[in-house]
C-alpha positions as CSV (number, residue, x, y, z in Angstrom):
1,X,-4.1,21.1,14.9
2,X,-1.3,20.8,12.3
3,X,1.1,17.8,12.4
4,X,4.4,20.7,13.8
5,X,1.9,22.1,16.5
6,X,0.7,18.2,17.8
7,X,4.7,17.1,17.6
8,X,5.1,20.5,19.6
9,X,2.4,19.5,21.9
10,X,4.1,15.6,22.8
11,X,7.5,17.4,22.8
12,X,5.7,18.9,26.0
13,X,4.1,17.2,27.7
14,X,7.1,14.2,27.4
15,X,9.1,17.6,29.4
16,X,6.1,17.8,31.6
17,X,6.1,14.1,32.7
18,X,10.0,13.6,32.8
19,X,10.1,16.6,35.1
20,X,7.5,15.4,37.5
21,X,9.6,11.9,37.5
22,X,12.5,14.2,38.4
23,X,10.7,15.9,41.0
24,X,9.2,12.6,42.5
25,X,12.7,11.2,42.6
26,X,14.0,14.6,44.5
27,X,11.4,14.1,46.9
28,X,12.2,10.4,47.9
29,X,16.2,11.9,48.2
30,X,14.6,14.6,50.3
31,X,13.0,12.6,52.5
32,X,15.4,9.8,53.1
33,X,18.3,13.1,53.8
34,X,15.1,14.6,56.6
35,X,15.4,10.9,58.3
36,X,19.4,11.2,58.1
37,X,19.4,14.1,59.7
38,X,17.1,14.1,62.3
39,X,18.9,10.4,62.9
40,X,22.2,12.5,63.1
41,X,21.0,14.8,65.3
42,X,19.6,12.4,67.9
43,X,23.0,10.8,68.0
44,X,25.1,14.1,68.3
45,X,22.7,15.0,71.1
46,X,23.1,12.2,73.1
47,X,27.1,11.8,72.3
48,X,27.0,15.5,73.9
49,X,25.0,14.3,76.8
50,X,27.5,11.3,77.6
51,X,30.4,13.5,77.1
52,X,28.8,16.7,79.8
53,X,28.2,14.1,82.3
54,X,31.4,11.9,82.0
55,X,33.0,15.1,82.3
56,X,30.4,16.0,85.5
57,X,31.6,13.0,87.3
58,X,35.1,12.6,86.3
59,X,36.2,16.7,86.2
60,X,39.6,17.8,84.3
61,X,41.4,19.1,86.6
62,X,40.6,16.1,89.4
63,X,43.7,14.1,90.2
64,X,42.4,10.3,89.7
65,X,42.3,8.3,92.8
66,X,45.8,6.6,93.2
67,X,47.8,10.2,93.1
């Protein structure tokens, strides 16, 4: 192999391995974001829950107690 095709060769596979770092890294990001989300999700779900059955028990239109 002559000395421009090996430095040709490194060149690559330096690419190679600093895109599979890149790709590692994107992955951890992607995985944390999943857990986030889902997280997110649970709350909003249960926020809506607490909100449909305050409103259940306590409707809009319902004069409060004293009136």
């Amino acid at each position: 192999m002559s000395p421009d095709a090996e430095d040709r060769f490194i060149a690559l596979e330096m690419k190679i391995a600093d895109q599979e770092k890149l790709l590692a890294e994107l992955n951890e990001v992607l995985v944390e974001h999943s857990a986030l989300l889902r997280e997110v999700t649970l709350r909003a779900n249960s926020l809506e829950r607490a909100v449909r059955d305050s409103l259940e028990q306590h409707p809009a239109n319902e004069k409060p107690p004293h009136y």
